[in-house]
KEKOL-909280 format. One record per residue (C-alpha): residue in three letters; residue number from 1; x, y, z. Coordinates in steps of 0.2 Angstrom, whole numbers, plus 2048, in hexadecimal, padded with zeros to 3 digits. Layout:
# KEKOL-909280
aa_i_c1_c2_c3
ALA_NUM_X_Y_Z
...
# end
This chain:
# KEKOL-909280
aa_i_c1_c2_c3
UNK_1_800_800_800
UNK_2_805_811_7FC
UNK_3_7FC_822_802
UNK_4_7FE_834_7FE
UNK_5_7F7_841_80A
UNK_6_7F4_854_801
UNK_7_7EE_85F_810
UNK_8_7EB_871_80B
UNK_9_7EA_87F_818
UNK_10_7D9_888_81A
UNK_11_7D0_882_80C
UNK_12_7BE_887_80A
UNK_13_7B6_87B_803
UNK_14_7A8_884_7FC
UNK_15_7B6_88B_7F0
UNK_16_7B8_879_7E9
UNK_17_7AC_875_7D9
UNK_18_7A8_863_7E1
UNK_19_7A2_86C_7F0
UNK_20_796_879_7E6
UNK_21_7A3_887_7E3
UNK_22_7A5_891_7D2
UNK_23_7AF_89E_7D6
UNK_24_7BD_898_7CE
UNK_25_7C0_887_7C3
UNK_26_7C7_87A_7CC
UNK_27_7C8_86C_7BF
UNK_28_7D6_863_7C9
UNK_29_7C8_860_7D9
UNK_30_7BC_85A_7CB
UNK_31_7C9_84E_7C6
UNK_32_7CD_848_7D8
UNK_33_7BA_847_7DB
UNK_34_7B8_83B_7CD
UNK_35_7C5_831_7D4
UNK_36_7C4_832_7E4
UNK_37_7B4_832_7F2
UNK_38_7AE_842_7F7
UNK_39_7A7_844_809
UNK_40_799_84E_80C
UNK_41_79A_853_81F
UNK_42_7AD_853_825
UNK_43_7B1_85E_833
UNK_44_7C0_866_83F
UNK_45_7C5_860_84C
UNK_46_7D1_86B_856
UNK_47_7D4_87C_84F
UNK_48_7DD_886_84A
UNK_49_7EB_87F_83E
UNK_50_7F9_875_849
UNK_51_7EA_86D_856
UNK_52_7E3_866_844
UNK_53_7F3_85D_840
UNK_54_7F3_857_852
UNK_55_7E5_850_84E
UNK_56_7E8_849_83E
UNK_57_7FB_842_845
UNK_58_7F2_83A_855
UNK_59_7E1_836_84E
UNK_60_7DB_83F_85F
UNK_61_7D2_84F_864
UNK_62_7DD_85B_86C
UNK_63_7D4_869_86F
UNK_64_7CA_866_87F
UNK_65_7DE_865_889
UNK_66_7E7_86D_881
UNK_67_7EA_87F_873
UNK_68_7F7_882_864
UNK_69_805_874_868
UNK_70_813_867_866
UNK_71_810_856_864
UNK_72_813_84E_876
UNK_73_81C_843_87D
UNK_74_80D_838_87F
UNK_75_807_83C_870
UNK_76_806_82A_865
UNK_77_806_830_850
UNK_78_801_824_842
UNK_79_812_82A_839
UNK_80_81D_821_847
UNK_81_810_812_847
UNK_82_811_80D_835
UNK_83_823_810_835
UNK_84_828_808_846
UNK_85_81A_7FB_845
UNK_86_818_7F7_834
UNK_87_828_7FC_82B
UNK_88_81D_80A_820
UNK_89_829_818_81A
UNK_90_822_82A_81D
UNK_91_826_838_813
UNK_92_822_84C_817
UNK_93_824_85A_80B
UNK_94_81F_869_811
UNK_95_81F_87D_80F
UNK_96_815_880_820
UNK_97_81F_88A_82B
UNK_98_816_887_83B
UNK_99_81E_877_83D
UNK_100_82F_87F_840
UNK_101_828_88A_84D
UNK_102_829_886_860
UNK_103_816_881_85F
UNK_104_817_874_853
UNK_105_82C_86D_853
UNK_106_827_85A_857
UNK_107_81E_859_848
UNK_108_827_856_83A
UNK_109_835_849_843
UNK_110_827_83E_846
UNK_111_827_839_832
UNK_112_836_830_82B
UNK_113_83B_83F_821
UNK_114_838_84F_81D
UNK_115_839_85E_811
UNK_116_837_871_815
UNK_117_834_87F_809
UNK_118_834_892_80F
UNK_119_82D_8A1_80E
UNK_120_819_89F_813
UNK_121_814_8AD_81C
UNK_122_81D_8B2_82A
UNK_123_829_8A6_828
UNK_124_83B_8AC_830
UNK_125_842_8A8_820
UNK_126_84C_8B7_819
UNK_127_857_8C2_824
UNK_128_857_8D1_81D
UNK_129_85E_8DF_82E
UNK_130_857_8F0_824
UNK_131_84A_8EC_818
UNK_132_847_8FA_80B
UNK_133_834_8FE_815
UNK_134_831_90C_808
UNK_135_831_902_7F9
UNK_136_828_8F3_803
UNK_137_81B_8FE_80A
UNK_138_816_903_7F7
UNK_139_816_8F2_7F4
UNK_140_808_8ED_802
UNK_141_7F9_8F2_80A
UNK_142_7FD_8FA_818
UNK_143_7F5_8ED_822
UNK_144_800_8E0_81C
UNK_145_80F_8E9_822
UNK_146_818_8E9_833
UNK_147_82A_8EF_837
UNK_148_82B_8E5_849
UNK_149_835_8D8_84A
UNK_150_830_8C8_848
UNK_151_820_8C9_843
UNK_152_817_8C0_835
UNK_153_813_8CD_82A
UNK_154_824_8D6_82B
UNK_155_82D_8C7_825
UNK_156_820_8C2_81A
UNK_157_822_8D3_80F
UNK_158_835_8CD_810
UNK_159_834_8BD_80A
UNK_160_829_8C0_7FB
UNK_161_837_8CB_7F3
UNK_162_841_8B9_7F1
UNK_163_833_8AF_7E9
UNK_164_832_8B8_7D8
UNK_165_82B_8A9_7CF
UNK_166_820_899_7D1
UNK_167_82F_88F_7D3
UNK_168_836_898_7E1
UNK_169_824_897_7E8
UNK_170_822_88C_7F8
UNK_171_811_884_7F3
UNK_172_819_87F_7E0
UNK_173_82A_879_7E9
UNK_174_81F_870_7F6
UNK_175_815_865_7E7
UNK_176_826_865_7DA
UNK_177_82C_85A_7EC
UNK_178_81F_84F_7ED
UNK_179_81C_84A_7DC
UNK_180_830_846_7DB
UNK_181_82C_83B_7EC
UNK_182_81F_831_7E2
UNK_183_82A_82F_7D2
UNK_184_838_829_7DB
UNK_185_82E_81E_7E4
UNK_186_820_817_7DC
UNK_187_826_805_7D8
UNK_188_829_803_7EA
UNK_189_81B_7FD_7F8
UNK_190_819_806_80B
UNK_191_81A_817_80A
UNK_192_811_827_810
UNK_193_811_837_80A
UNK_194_80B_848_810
UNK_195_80D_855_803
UNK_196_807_864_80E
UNK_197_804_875_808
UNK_198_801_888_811
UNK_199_7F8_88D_804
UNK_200_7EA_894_802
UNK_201_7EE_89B_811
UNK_202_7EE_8AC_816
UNK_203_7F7_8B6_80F
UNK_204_7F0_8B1_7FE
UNK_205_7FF_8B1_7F3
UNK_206_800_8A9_7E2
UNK_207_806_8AE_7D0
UNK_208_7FF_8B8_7C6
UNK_209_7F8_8AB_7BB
UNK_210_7EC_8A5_7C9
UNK_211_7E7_8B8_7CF
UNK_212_7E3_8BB_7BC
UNK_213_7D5_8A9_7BE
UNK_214_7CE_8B3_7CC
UNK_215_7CB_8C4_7C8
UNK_216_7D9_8CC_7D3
UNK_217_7DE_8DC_7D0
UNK_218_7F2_8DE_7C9
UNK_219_7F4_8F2_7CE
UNK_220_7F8_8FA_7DE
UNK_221_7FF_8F3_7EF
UNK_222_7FD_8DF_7F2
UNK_223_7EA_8DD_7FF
UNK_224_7EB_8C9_802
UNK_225_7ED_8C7_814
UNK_226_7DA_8CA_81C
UNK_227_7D8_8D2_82D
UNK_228_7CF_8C4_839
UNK_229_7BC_8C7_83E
UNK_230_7B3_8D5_839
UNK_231_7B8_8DF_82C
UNK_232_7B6_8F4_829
UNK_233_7C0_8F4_816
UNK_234_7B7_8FA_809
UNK_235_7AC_8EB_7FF
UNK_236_7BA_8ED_7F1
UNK_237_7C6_8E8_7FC
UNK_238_7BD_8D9_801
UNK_239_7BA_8D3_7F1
UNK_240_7CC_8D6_7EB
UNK_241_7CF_8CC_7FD
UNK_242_7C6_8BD_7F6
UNK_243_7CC_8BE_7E6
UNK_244_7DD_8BC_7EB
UNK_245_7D5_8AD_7F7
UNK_246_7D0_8A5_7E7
UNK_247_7E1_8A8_7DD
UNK_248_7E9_89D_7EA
UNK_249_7DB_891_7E8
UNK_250_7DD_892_7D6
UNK_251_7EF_88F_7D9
UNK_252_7EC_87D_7E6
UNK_253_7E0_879_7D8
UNK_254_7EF_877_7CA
UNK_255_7FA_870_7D9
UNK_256_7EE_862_7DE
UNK_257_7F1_860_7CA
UNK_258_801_857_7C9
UNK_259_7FC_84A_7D6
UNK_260_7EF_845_7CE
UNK_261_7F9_846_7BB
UNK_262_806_83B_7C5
UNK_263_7F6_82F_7CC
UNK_264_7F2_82E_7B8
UNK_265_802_82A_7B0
UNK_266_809_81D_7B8
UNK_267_7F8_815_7C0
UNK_268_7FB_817_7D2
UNK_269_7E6_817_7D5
UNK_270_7E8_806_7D5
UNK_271_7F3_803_7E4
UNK_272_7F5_815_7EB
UNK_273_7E9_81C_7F7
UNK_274_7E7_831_7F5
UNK_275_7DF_83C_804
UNK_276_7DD_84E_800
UNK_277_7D8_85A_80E
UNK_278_7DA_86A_81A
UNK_279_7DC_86F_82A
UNK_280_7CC_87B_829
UNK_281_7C3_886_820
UNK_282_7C2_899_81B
UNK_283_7B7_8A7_820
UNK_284_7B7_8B3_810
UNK_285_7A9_8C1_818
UNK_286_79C_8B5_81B
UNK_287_791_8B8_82C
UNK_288_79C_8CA_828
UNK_289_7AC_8C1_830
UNK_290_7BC_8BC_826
UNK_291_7C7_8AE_82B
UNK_292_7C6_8A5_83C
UNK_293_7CC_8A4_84E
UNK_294_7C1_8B2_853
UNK_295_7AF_8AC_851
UNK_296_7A2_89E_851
UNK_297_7AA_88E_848
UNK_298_79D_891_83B
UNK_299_799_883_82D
UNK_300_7A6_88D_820
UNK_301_7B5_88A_82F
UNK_302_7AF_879_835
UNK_303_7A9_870_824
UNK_304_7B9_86C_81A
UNK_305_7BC_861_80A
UNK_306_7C2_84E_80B
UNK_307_7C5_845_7FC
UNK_308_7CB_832_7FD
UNK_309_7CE_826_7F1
UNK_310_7D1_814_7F9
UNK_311_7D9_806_7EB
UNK_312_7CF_7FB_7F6
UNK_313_7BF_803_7F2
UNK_314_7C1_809_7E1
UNK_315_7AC_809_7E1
UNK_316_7AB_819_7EB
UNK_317_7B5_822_7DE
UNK_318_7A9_830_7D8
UNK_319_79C_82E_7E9
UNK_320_797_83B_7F4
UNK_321_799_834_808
UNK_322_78C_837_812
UNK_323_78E_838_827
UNK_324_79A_842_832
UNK_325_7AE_840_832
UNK_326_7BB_84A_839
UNK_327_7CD_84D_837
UNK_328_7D2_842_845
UNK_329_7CA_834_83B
UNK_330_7D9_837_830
UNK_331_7E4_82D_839
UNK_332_7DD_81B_83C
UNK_333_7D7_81D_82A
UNK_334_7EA_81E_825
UNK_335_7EE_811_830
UNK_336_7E1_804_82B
UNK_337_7E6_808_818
UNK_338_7F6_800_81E
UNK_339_7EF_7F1_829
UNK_340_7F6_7FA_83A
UNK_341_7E9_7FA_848
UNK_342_7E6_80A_850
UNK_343_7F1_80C_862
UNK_344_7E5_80E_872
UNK_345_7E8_822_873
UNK_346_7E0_823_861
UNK_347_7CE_822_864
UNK_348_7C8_82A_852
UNK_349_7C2_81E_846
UNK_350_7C9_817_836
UNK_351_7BB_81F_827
UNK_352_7BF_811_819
UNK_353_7AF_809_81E
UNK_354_7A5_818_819
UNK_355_7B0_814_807
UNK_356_7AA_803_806
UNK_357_796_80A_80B
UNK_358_794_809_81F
UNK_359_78D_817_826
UNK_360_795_825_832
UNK_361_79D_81F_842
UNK_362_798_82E_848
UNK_363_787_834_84E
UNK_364_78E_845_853
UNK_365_79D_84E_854
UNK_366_7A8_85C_85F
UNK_367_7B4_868_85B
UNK_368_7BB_878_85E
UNK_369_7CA_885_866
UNK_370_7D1_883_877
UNK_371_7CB_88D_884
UNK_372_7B9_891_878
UNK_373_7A9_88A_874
UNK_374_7A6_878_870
UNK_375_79E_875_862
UNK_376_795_865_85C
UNK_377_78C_860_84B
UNK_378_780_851_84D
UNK_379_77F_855_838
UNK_380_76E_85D_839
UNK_381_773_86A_847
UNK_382_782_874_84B
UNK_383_782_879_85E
UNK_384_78F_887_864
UNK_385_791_885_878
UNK_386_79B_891_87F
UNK_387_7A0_896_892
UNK_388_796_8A5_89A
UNK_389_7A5_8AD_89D
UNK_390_7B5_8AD_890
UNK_391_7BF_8B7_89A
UNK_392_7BB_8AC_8AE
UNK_393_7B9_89C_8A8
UNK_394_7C5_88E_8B0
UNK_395_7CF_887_8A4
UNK_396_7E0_87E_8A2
UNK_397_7EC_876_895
UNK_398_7F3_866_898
UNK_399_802_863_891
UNK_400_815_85D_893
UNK_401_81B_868_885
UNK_402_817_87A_88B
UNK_403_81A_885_87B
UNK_404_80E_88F_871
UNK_405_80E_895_860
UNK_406_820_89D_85F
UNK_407_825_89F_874
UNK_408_824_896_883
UNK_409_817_896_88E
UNK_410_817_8A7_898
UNK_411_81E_8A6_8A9
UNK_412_80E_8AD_8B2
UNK_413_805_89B_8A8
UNK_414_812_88F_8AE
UNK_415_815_895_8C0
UNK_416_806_890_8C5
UNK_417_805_880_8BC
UNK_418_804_86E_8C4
UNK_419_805_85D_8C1
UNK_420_7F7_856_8BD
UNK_421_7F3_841_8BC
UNK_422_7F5_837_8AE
UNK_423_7E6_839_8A2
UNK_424_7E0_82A_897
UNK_425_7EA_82D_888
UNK_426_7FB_833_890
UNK_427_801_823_892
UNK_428_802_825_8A5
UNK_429_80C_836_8A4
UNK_430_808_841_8AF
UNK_431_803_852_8A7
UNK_432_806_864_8AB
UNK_433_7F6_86D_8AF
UNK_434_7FB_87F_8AA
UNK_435_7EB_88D_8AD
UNK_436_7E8_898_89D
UNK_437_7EE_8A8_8A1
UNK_438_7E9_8BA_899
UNK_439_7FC_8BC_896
UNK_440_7FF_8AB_88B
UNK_441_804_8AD_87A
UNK_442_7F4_8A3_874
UNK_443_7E8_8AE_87C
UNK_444_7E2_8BD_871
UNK_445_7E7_8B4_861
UNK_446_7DF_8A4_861
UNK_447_7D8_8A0_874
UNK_448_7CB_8A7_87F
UNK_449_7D0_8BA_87D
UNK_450_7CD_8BC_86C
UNK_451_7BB_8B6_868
UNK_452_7B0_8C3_862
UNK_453_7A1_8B9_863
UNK_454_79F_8B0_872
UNK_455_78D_8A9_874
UNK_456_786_899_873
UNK_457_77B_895_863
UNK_458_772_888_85B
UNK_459_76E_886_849
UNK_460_762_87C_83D
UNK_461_770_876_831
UNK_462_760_86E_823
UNK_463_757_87E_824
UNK_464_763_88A_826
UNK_465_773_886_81F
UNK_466_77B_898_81F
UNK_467_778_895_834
UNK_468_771_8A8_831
UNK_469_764_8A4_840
UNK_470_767_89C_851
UNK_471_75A_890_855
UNK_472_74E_892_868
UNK_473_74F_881_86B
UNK_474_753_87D_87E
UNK_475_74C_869_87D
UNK_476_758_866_86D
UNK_477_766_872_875
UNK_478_766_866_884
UNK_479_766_857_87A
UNK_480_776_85D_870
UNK_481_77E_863_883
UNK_482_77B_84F_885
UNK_483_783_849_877
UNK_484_790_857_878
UNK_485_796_852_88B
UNK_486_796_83F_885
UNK_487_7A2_842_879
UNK_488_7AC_84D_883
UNK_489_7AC_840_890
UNK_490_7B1_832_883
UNK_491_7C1_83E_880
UNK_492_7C6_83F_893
UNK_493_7C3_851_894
UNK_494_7C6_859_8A3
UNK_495_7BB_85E_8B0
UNK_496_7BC_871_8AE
UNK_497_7B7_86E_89C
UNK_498_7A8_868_89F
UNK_499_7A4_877_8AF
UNK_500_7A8_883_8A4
UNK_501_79B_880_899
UNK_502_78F_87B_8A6
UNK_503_78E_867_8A0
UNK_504_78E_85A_8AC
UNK_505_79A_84B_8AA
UNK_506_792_839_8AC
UNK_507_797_82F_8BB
UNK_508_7A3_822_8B5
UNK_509_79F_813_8B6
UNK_510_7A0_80A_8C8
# end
């Protein structure tokens, strides 16, 4: 068996023609949609974009313990099963910066190998002591610009002066890797790859080909990067804001491409499993919001695009899947392509029976950001819970690997933190129980201090789709809680997880 993961980075998927979009063509998702099943009511797990690949590596939620983080020590990853176990080689080229950083560094090691192509974002890429900030603030909206050191969008505006071309561009290196990977190996057996790209995340930067696709304008300073939440730029902005979204999806479109002309020429549907994928979604304005992390995990952030094709299942090629998945799912699916079982600390299940036409293992699902609501889909219904109070609730990450994003945990976080007793997946470790602090590096830009809406919410998914109006609902609201705190409990969240919220955990059984 041989698999190939592509895993874009904030993919809506109501840009992708197989999912309803016409923005822009995206013949290359038509292709892998022909080949390939589509599934119909995939979700997030933990967000935002390194607590997804926790989940996707550990094929366990994350969320409810713990924020943005490294693997842990306890932490068991289908990579290291399939290679350690099983003798499954696992390959990794990516242009995702994050996994460099101090939240995400015990990532990448846990493949076999691994390949790292610069310059997305804020990528510390370039070292450049006195930039020339005239002539780059000319270049940029002003909002796209910062002189202080360190920060993403000052070395962003930095590193696009060294990629001039597509073939200096991360996302084009990223795919030009991968494909060599399966050329060079496609007559051998037991291998993974994960061909990983930023793009199309913000900012939304591709060549001017792809801009051309999507309407986006070639004249005055670059406007890519959105603001997050609510938006006061003038309605031309924003449309020249989502045309340069779509010019990146454009772009991911003709990259998913050459896979899928490699899959053709050398007839590797036969014996080559291919999962295509994102981390999450997009807000591009809708609700009058842009991006994510600030608000309600609405359908357009939660709802993401999984396209698989199993060898073993060729007769799902061209199917739409109905019934609930998630990205931890990802995991045992992987594993149970290779006949590996799952380890005990990954719960999720494998999807391939939904392939060969078994229904969901999944009556409802969780997901969310630490420290904010819980949300949960039972596929009719979305329900939002959030704490009374953001700003008093009791809550702590539990963890043996205190870093956030780029720093440490602050002082003021970890000299109050404890030790806490072994949970049921850390493998009898015991865990430091760190309380969330105001001054934590997480706080205001992903966790509890940064939410702009903050009320619990209930929506009719069938009848209103856009989730435009909250449903008044208190005997169905109470129903979900039920479900919500079952799965919570099934995940060994803490007990402040479910206080905050008001649930009540379940005795356990005597």
């Amino acid at each position: 068996m041989k698999t190939v993961l592509v895993l874009f980075d904030s993919l809506n998927r109501n840009a992708l023609s197989p999912y309803g979009g016409d923005r822009v063509p995206t013949p290359n998702f038509d292709r892998l949609a022909a080949r390939s099943a589509c599934f119909r009511d995939h979700h997030v797990g933990s967000m935002p974009c390194m607590p997804a690949r926790r989940d996707l590596l550990t094929g366990r939620m994350s969320f409810l313990h713990r924020s943005w983080g490294p693997i842990e020590p306890y932490d068991v990853t289908f990579p290291e099963v399939l290679s350690r176990e099983h003798g499954v080689y696992s390959h990794f080229v990516t242009d995702h910066f994050h996994y460099w950083e101090d939240g995400g560094a015990t990532y990448h090691n846990r493949y076999d190998s691994y390949e790292f192509f610069r310059g997305q974002e804020g990528d510390r890429w370039k070292g450049v002591v006195a930039p020339d900030w005239p002539a780059i603030e000319a270049r940029f909206d002003p909002a796209q610009v910062s002189r202080r050191p360190r920060s993403y969008p000052r070395h962003n505006v930095i590193n696009r002066d060294y990629i001039d071309d597509e073939a200096a561009h991360p996302s084009f290196q990223t795919f030009a890797a991968g494909v060599e990977f399966i050329e060079e190996n496609r007559d051998a057996d037991n291998w993974f790859l994960q061909i990983e790209t930023f793009a199309p995340h913000e900012p939304f930067f591709a060549p001017k080909r792809f801009r051309d696709i999507a309407g986006a304008r070639h004249q005055g300073p670059a406007l890519d990067w959105p603001q997050y939440g609510h938006s006061d730029r003038p309605l031309e902005e924003q449309d020249e804001l989502r045309a340069s979204y779509y010019a990146s999806v454009a772009m991911c479109d003709e990259l998913l491409g050459q896979v899928l002309d490699m899959f053709d020429r050398n007839d590797l549907w036969r014996d080559t499993a291919l999962i295509v994928t994102t981390d999450h979604g997009f807000l591009l304005g809708e609700h009058d919001l842009w991006a994510k992390n600030r608000m309600t995990l609405y359908q357009e952030i939660a709802r993401i695009p999984l396209f698989f094709h199993d060898p073993a299942n060729p007769g799902a090629d061209g199917t739409l899947v109905e019934g609930l998945s998630q990205t931890p799912d990802l995991a045992a699916s992987i594993l149970d392509l290779f006949g590996a079982e799952p380890p005990a600390q990954m719960p999720a299940p494998s999807l391939r029976p939904m392939l060969a036409g078994q229904g969901s293992p999944h009556d409802a699902l969780i997901y969310g950001y630490f420290g904010g609501a819980v949300n949960l889909t039972d596929g009719r219904h979305s329900y939002h819970r959030y704490p009374p109070d953001m700003a008093a609730q009791e809550v702590y990450q539990y963890t043996l690997m205190p870093t956030h994003i780029f720093d440490f945990f602050h002082p003021e976080e970890l000299v109050h933190a404890q030790l806490s007793p072994p949970t049921s997946f850390s493998r009898d470790m015991p865990l430091l129980r760190v309380p969330v602090s105001a001054k934590s590096a997480m706080y205001n830009a992903y966790g509890p201090g940064c939410m702009i809406e903050s009320d619990t919410r209930l929506y009719d998914l069938a009848s209103d789709p856009a989730q435009g109006v909250p449903l008044d609902n208190p005997e169905l609201e109470a129903c979900l809680s039920e479900q919500m705190a079952r799965l919570m409990q099934m995940l060994d969240a803490p007990a402040e997880a479910f206080a905050r919220l008001g649930l009540s955990r379940q005795a356990e059984p005597a």
